[in-house]
C-alpha positions in Angstrom: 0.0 0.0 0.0 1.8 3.4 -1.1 -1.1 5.8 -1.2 -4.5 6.0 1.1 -7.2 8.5 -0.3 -9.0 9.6 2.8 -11.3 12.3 1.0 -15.4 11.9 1.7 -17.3 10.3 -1.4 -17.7 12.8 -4.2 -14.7 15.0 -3.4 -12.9 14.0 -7.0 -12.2 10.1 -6.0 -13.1 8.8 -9.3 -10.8 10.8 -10.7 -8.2 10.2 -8.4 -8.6 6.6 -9.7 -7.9 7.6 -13.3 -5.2 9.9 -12.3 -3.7 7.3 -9.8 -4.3 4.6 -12.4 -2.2 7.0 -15.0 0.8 7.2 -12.3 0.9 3.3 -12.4 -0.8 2.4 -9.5 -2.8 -0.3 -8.5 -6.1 0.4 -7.1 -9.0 -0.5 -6.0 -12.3 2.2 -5.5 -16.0 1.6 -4.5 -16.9 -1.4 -6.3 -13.7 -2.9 -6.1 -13.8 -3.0 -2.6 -16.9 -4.5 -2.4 -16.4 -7.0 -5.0 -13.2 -8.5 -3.8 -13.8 -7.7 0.3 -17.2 -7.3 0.5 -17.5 -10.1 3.5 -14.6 -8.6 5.3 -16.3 -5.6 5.2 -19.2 -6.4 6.0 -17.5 -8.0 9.1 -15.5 -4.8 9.8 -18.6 -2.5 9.2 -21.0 -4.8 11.3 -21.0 -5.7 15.4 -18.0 -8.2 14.3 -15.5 -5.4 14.1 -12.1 -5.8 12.5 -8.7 -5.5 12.7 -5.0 -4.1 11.5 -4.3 -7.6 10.2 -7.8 -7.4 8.5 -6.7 -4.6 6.5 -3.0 -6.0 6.0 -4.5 -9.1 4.2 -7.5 -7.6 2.5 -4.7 -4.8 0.8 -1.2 -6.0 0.7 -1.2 -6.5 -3.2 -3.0 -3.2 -3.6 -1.0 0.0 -4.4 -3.6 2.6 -3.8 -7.5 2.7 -2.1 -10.5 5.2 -2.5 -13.8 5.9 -1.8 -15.9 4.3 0.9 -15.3 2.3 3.0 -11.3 2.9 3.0 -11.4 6.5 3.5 -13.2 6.4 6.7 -10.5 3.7 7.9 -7.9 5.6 6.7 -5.8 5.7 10.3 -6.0 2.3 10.7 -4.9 1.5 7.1 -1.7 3.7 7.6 -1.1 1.9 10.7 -1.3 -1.6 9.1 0.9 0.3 6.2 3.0 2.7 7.8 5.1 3.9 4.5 2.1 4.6 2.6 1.0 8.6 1.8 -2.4 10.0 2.6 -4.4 12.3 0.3 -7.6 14.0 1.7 -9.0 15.2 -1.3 -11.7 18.1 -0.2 -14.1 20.6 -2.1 -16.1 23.5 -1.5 -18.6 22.2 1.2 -21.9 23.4 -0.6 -20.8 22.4 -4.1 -20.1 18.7 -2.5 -23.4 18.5 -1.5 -24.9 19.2 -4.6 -22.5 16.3 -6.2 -23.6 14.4 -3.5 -27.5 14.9 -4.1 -26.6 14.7 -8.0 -24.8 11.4 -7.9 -28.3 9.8 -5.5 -30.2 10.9 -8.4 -28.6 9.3 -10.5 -28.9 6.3 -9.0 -32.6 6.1 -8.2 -33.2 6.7 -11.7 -31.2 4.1 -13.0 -33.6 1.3 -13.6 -31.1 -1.6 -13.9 -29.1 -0.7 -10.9 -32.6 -0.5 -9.0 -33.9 -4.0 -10.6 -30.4 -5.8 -10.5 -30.8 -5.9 -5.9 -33.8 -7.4 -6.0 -34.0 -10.1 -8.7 -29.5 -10.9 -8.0 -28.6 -12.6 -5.3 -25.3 -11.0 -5.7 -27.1 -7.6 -6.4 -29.2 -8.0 -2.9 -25.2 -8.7 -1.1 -24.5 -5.1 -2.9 -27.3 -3.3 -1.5 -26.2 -4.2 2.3 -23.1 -3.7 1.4 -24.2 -0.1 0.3 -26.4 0.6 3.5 -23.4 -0.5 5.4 -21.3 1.9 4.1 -24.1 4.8 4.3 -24.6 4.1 7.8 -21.1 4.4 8.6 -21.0 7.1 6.4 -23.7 9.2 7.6 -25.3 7.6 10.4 -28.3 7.0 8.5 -30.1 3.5 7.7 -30.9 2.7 4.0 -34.1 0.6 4.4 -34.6 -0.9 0.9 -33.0 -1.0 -2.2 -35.0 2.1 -3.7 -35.0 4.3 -0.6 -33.1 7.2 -1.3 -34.7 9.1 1.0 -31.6 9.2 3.0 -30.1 11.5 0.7 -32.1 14.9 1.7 -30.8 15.0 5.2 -28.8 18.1 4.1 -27.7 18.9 7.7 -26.4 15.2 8.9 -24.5 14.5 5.6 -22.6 18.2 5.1 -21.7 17.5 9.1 -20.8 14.1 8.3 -18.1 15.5 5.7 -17.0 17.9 7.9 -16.4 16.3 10.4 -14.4 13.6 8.5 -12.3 16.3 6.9 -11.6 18.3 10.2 -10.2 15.0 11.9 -7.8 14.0 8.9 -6.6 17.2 8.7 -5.7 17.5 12.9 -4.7 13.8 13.5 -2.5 12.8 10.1 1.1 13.4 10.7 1.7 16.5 8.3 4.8 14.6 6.4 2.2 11.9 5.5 -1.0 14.5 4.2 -1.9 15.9 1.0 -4.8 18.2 1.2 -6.1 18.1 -2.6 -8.4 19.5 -4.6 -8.5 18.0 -8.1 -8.9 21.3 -9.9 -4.8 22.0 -9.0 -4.1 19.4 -11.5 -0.8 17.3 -11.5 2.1 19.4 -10.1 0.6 18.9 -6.4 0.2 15.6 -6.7 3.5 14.5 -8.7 5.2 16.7 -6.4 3.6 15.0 -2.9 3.9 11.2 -4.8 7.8 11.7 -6.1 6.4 10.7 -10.0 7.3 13.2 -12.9 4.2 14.4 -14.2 2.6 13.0 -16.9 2.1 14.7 -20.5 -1.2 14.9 -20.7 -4.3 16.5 -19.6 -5.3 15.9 -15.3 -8.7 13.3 -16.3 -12.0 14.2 -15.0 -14.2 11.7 -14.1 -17.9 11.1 -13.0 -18.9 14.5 -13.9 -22.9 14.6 -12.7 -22.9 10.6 -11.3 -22.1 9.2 -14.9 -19.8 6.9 -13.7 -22.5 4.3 -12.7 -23.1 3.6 -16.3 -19.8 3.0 -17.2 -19.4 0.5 -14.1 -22.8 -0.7 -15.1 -21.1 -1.6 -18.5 -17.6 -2.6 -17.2 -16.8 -4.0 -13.5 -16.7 -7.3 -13.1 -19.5 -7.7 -10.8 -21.9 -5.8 -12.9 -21.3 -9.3 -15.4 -22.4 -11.7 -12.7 -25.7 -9.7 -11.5 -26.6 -9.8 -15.3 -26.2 -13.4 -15.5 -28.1 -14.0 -12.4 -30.7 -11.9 -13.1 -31.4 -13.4 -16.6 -31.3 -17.4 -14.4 -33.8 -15.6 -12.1 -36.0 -14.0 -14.9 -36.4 -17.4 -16.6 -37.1 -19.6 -13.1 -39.7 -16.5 -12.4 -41.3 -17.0 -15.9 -41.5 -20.7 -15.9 -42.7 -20.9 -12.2 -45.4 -18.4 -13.6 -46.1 -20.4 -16.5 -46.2 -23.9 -14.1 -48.9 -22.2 -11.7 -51.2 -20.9 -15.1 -50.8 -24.3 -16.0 -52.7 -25.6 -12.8 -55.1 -23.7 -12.9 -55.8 -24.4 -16.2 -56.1 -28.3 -15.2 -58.1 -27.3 -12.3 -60.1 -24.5 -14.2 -59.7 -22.1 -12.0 -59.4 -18.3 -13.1 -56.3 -17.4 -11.5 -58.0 -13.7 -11.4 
């Protein structure tokens, strides 16, 4: 582990992936941490509780971690990996609210991403994954896969991020902290990380939540809840079909 973003959701992580990605690291962001650790999460997140060597195992091939849930575990991730760099990456507080609200938006309007946690067994392992990590982002309980309702609390989620960003800044040793914003571009960073900079432009990614139809399109887990949704589509259809049938036999109106 080199490099720990600790920056709150929607404060440029996506494209710290890409820009992180373009340095030559290895890393893993939101769906990748589900996807490959979502049961040690889920223990870490839950009454279970975790530990440094949790975090050891779960990220010592890994080069670099963003998003949720890392960021919030960002202390005890430097502890397991005491070399490694922190970045909080930080915005204006009112324009990362309306990202915030933007990217929820986006999400309850997608129509496969709703479908896929109910009719996907791994789909339904996503969405308490998800309220997991809104509860430990927020304090707030997701009840159902299309309750988004969580998302207005304007209050609890801007003090959510600000508390988050007042205790990285106070309790990271200052040799170990970047405080970013992505709109500075590559000299900051290059500069913090030791890597030349690269020519070519800084990326910019998820502008207004569009990165959930890319991952929709791309991640690996995105392929599985596809596949299982088409096995439980059919099973749904023929069980339909097979209770039409007996009441056919039986001539009942199933009306």
């Amino acid at each position: 582990m080199k490099v720990i973003v600790a920056g709150f959701v929607k404060t440029g992580t996506k494209t710290m992936v890409v820009a992180l990605s373009e340095l030559g690291y290895n890393v893993y962001d939101f769906m990748d941490h589900f996807w490959y650790h979502g049961d040690k999460w889920a223990k870490i997140l839950s009454s279970s509780g975790g530990s440094i060597e949790d975090f050891k195992e779960m990220y010592q091939s890994v080069d670099a971690v963003t998003d949720a849930p890392p960021n919030l575990f960002w202390e005890e991730i430097l502890q397991a990996f005491p070399d490694a760099k922190v970045i909080l990456t930080s915005r204006d507080e009112d324009s990362w609210y309306k990202s915030l609200c933007t990217q929820f938006q986006v999400l309850n309007s997608n129509i496969l991403y709703q479908v896929m946690q109910v009719l996907s067994p791994t789909g339904w392992k996503y969405f308490k994954h998800f309220r997991l990590v809104i509860m430990a982002l927020s304090g707030i309980r997701m009840r159902h896969p299309f309750d988004f309702s969580f998302s207005k609390n304007e209050m609890v989620w801007k003090k959510a991020y600000r508390q988050h960003t007042r205790y990285c800044k106070q309790n990271c040793p200052p040799d170990k902290l970047l405080v970013y914003d992505v709109r500075q571009g590559w000299a900051p960073l290059c500069e913090f990380l030791k890597e030349e900079i690269p020519d070519r432009p800084f990326p910019r990614e998820n502008v207004a939540g569009s990165i959930v139809d890319k991952l929709m399109a791309t991640h690996p887990s995105a392929f599985r809840v596809k596949r299982e949704m088409i096995c439980t589509t059919i099973i749904l259809s023929l069980l339909m079909l097979w209770i039409l049938q007996i009441f056919s036999i039986l001539n009942l109106d199933p009306y």
